[in-house]
Structures are given as structure tokens and as C-alpha cells.
C-alpha positions as CSV (number, residue, x, y, z in Angstrom):
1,X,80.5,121.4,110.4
2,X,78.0,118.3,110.8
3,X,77.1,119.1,106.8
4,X,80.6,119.0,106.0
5,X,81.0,115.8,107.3
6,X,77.9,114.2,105.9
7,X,79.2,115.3,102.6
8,X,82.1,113.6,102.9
9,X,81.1,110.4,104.0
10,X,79.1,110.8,100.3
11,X,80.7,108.9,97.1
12,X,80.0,109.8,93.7
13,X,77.8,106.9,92.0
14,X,80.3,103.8,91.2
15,X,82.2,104.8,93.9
16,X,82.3,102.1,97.0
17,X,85.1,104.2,99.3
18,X,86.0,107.5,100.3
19,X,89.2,108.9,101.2
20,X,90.4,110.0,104.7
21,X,90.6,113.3,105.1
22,X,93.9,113.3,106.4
23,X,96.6,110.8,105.8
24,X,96.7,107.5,103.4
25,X,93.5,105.3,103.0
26,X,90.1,105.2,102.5
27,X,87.0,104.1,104.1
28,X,83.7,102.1,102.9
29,X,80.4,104.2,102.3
30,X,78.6,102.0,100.5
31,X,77.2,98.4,101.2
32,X,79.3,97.3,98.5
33,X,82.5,98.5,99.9
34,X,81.2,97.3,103.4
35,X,80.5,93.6,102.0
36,X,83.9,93.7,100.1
37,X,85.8,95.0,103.7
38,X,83.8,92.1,105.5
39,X,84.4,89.5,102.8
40,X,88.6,90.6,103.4
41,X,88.1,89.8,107.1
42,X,86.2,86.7,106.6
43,X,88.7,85.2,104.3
44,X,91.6,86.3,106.1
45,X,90.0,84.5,109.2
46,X,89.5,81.3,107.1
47,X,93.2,81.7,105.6
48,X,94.7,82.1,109.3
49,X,92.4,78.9,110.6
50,X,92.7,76.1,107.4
51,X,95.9,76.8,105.7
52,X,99.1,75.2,107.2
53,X,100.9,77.4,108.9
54,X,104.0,79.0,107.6
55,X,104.7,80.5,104.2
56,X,101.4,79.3,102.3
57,X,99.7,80.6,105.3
58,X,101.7,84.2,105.0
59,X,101.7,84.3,100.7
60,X,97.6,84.0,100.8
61,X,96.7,86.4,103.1
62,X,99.3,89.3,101.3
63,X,97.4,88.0,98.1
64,X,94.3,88.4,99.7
65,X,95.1,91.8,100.5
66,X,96.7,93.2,97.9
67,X,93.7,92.4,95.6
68,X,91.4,94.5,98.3
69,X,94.2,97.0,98.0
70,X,93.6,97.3,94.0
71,X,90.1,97.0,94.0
72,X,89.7,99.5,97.0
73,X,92.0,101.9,95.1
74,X,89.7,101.8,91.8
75,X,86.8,102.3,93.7
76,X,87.8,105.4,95.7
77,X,86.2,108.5,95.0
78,X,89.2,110.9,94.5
79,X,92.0,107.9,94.4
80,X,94.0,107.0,97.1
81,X,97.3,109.0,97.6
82,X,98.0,111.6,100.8
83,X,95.8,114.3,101.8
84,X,96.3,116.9,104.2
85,X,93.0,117.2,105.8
86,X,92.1,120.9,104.3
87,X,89.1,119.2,102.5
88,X,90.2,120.8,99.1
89,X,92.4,117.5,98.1
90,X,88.8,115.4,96.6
């Protein structure tokens, strides 16, 4: 069971993310995908803290996330869509 897991926490080379094993998402594997989910969090923090509050405030941070979203997405090692946790879906 422990060599399954340690499998899956393995990308393919290019690959920054890997997919959960059950549900919707992914999760980082590589420092690149760890710096790019850190770099989120860091300028989501900045967003909440300097930009006015309000709707400038609320339009950068789904901006902001979205373009994680994307970027996530592409770099996933199997895509991002539902999987049902039988370890066949990668």
C-alpha cells in the first residue's frame, strides 16, 4: 500500500501536480507547483491587505485564481476532472 502511494504522489516530467485520487482537484509534487501554490497565497494576502476594499478587491483575487486554476489544470498529470478513487482513472 505505502508503494502505491509513493507512486502517486509521482508526476510524469513537465508535470507540477497530481490529481486527487478521489474527487475534483489536484495537489503540488514538485517545487514548481509548490512555489506556484505559495506565490497564489502570497498575492492573495497582498490583494486582501493593499487593494481598497470592495469590488476591485473581490475582481483581483477571482483573477488571481482563475489563472492558478488554468495553469494548475495544464500542469496536472492526468488533467483535472472527477475520479473515483479506484486508482485506474490516471
Amino acid at each position: 500500500m505505502l508503494d502505491e502511494v509513493k507512486a502517486h504522489f509521482r508526476a510524469r516530467e513537465g508535470y507540477w501536480f497530481v490529481p486527487k485520487w478521489f474527487g475534483f482537484g489536484a495537489t503540488p509534487v514538485t517545487w514548481q507547483g509548490w512555489a506556484l501554490t505559495a506565490g497564489l497565497l502570497a498575492a492573495l494576502v497582498a490583494a486582501a491587505r493593499l487593494l481598497p476594499g470592495g469590488v476591485p478587491r473581490i475582481i483581483v483575487c477571482i483573477a488571481l485564481i482563475a489563472a492558478y486554476g488554468v495553469v494548475a489544470a495544464n500542469k496536472t498529470d492526468g488533467g483535472l476532472r472527477w475520479r473515483w478513487g479506484n486508482g485506474e482513472d490516471r
